[in-house]
C-alpha positions in Angstrom: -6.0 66.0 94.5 -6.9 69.2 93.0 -6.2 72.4 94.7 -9.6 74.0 95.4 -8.1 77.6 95.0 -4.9 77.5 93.2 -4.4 76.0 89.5 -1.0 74.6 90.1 0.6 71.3 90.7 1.9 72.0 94.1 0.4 73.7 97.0 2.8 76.1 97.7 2.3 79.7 96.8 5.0 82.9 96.2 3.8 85.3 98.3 3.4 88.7 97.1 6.1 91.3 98.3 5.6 94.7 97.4 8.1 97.5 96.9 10.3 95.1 94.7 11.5 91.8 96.1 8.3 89.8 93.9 9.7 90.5 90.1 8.3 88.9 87.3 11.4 86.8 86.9 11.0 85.2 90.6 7.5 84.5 89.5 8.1 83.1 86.3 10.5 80.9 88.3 7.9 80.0 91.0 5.2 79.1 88.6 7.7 76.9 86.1 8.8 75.2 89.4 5.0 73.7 90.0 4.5 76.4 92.4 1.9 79.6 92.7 3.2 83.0 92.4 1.1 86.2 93.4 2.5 89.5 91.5 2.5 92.3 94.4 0.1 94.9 92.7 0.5 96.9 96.0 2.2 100.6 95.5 2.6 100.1 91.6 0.7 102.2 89.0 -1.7 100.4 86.7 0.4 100.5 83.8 3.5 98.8 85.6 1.0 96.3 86.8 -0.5 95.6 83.3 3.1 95.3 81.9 3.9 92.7 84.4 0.7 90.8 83.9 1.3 90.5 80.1 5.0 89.2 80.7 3.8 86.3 82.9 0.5 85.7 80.6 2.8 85.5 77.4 4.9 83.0 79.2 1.6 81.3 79.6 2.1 80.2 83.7 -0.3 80.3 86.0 -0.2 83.3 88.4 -2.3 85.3 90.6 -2.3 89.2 91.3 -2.6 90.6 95.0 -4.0 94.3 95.5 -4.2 96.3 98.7 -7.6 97.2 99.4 -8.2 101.5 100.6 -9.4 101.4 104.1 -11.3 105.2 105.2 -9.3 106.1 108.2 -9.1 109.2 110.1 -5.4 110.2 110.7 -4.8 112.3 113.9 -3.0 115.3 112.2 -1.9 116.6 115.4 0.5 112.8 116.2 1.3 113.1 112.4 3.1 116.5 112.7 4.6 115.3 115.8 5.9 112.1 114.1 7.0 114.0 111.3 9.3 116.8 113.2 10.9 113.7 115.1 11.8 111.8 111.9 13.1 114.9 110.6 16.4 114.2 112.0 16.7 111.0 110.2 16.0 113.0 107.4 18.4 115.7 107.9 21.2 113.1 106.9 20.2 112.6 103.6 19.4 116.5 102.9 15.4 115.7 102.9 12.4 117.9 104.2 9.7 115.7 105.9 6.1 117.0 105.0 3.8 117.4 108.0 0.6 117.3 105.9 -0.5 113.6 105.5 -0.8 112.5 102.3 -3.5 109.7 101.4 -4.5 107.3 98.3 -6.4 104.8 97.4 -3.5 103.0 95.4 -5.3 103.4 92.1 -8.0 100.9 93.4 -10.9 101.6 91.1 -8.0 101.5 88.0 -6.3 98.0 89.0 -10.4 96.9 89.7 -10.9 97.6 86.0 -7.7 96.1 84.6 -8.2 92.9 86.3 -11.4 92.6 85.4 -10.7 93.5 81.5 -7.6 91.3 81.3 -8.6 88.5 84.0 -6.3 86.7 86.2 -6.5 83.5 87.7 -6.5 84.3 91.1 -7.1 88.0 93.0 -5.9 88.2 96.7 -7.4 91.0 98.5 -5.1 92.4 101.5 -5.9 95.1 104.5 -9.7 95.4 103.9 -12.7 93.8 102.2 -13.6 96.5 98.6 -17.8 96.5 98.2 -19.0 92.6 97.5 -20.1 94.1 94.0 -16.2 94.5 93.4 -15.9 91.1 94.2 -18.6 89.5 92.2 -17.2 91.4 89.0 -13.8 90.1 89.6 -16.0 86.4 89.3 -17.6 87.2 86.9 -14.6 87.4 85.3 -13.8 84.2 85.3 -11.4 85.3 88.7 -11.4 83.0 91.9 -11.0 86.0 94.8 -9.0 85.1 98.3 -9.3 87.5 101.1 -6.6 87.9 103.3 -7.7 87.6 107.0 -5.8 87.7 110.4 -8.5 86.2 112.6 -11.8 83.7 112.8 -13.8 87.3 112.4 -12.3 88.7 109.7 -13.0 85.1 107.8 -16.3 85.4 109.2 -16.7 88.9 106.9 -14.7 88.0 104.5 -17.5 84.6 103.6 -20.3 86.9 103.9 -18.6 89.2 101.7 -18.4 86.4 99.0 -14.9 85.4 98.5 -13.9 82.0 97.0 -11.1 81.5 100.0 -8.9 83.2 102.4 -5.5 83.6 102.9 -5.0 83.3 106.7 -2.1 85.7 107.7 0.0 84.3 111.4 1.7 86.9 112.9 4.8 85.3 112.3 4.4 86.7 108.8 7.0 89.2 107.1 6.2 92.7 105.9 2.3 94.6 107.0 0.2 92.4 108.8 -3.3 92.0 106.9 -5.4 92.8 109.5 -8.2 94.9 108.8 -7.6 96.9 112.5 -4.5 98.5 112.2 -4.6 100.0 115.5 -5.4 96.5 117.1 -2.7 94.6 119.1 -1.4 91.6 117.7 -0.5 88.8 119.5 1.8 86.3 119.2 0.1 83.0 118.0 1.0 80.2 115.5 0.0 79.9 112.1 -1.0 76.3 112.6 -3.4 77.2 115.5 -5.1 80.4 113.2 -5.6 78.1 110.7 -7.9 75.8 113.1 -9.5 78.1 114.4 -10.4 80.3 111.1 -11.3 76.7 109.8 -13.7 76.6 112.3 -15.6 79.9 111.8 -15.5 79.7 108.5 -16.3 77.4 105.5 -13.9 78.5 102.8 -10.7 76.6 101.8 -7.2 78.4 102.8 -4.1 79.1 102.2 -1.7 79.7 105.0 1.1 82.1 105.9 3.2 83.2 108.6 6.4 81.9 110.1 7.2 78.9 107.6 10.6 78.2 107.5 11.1 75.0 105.6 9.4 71.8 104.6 8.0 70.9 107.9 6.0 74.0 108.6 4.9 73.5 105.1 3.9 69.9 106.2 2.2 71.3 109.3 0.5 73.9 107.9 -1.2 71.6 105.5 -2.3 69.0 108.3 -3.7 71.7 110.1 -6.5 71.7 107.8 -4.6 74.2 104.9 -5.4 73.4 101.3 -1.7 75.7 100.6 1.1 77.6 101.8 2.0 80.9 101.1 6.1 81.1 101.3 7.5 84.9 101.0 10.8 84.9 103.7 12.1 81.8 102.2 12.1 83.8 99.0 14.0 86.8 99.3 17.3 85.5 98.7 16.3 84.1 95.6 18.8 84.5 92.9 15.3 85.8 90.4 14.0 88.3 93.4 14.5 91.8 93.0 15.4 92.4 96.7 18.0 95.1 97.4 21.0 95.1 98.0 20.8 96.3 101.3 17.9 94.1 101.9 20.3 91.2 101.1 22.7 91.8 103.0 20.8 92.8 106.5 19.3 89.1 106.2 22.7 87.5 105.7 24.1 89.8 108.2 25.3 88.8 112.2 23.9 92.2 113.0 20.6 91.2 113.3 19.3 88.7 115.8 15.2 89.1 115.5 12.5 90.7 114.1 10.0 93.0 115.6 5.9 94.1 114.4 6.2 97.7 114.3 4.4 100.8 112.6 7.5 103.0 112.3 7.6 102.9 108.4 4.7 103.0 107.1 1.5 103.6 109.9 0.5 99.7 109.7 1.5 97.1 112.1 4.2 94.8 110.1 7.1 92.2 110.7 11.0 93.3 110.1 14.6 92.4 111.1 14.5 94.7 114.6 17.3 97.8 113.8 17.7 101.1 115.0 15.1 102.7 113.1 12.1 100.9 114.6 14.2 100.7 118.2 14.2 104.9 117.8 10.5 105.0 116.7 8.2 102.2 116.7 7.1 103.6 120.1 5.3 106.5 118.8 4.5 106.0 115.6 1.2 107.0 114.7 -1.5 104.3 113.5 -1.9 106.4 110.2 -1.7 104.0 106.9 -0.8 105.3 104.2 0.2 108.3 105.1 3.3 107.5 107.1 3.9 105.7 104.5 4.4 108.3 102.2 5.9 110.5 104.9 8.8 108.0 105.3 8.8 106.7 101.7 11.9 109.2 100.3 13.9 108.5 103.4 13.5 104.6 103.3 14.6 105.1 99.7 17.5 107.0 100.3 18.6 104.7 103.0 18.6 101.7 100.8 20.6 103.5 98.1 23.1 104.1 101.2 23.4 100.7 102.3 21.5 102.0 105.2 20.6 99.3 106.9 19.7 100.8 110.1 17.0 102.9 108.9 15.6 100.9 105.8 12.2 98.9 106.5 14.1 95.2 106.6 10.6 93.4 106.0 11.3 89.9 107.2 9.2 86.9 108.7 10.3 85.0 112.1 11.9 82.0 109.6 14.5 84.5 108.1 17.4 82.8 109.3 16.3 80.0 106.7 15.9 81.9 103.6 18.3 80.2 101.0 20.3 81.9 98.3 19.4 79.5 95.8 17.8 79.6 92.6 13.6 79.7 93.2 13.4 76.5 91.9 15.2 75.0 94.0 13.8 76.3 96.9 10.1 75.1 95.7 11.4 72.2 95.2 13.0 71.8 99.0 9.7 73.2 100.4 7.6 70.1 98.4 8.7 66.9 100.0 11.3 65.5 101.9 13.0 63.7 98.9 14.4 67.1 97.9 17.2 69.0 100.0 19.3 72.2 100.0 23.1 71.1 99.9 
């Protein structure tokens, strides 16, 4: 059966992890191995996006591009500078001054718009907010097929009258920033299977799901829940071809760690990591202020990670970590496509 949304000849996507772990090698790998990567256009500057779209087109794989879509929001400056002074201890270690002006962007939105629709893709997934349905039509026009990334029935319900050819349908089980378009919202716990029923229900579109998969059966449920694909991004971050960190690495391989936690301590956005000291110390009080925590934590995060810092580094990670395999990607496709295929 043809997949309705993806051109590949299994229905298992590479999600896209932004801030390094989805590299052009890792998708190369996912795409040779039958599956569907999505380059992680999030944070990256056109040019470095355009350099990694010609790698994957010369290859001549199928592959889609994810951006994150600018959402107006008001940040309470007086919680930022609060937030701010207390991180500065964190930031004392490492010699840094935290700035208590927020900073915000639109992460070059109108630019990566343009280059996508100059040099089109095969598939654009859209994630934290629907851009005008003009945007969307161009990308179709194109010659693009666009997926919206939703986090409940209403969102999908938007996200259809907004135009889009699918959606991605985000479980909270899911590693790294939730997709919800209400950052501020509560997110409870819920399974992936159950979301994709009940966004099924409200809207018409075909899906691809995410959120919590840790191995062939949750790809196997996931798909009889009514799923045309599933979106794997945990499972790959111990792939041999992903440019996780080193620190990164380790922390998910490490005894040290027992579960994850949704927290807006790094970055102002509700999202999934391995639970450490960091979020413990803040996730309390963190402001609902995307991007501009973000930014305000970005030197410190980075510092951290050069330090083997595990403790205050942003450990993105989905509920299935505990599964990830350190295996080359192909293998790992392969284990997540049938039964006939294992992980020795």
């Amino acid at each position: 059966m043809t997949n309705p949304l993806l051109p590949s000849r299994l229905p298992i996507a590479a999600a896209p992890m932004a801030g390094g772990p989805t590299s052009t090698a890792l998708a190369a790998a996912v795409a040779a191995a039958g599956g569907f990567p999505f380059l992680a256009g999030g944070y990256k500057t056109p040019e470095a996006l355009a350099q990694e779209i010609s790698v994957l087109r010369a290859a001549g794989l199928p592959f889609g591009v994810n951006l994150f879509v600018p959402a107006p929001e008001t940040v309470d400056e007086a919680a930022f500078r609060t937030y701010a002074r207390a991180l500065q201890p964190e930031a004392d270690r490492y010699g840094l001054i935290l700035s208590e002006h927020p900073v915000d962007d639109d992460d070059s939105w109108a630019q990566k718009l343009a280059l996508l629709i100059q040099y089109p893709v095969d598939v654009v997934s859209l994630t934290f907010a629907l851009p005008a349905a003009s945007d969307i039509a161009a990308l179709q026009a194109a010659g693009t097929k666009v997926l919206a990334s939703v986090t409940t029935p209403g969102e999908a319900h938007q996200a259809q009258a907004a135009g889009v050819d699918g959606l991605v349908v985000q479980g909270p089980q899911a590693g790294g920033h939730s997709a919800t378009f209400d950052p501020a919202r509560r997110i409870d716990p819920a399974s992936t299977a159950d979301l994709v029923k009940a966004v099924r229900a409200a809207a018409g579109l075909p899906i691809i799901a995410a959120g919590g998969v840790d191995g062939p059966a949750a790809v196997e449920a996931l798909l009889a829940a009514g799923a045309e694909a599933v979106a794997v991004g945990t499972l790959l971050l111990l792939a041999d071809e992903a440019g996780t960190s080193p620190t990164h690495r380790a922390a998910l391989t490490s005894s040290t760690f027992t579960e994850t936690v949704l927290t807006r301590a790094f970055t102002g956005r509700p999202a999934r990591a391995l639970r450490n000291g960091f979020a413990d110390r803040h996730g309390h009080h963190a402001p609902t202020a995307y991007p501009a925590v973000h930014h305000l934590t970005r030197e410190l995060r980075q510092a951290a990670g050069k330090a083997g810092d595990a403790d205050t580094l942003h450990l993105w990670a989905g509920t299935g970590w505990r599964s990830a395999p350190r295996r080359p990607a192909a293998d790992i496709i392969a284990w997540l496509s049938g039964p006939e295929h294992t992980l020795q």
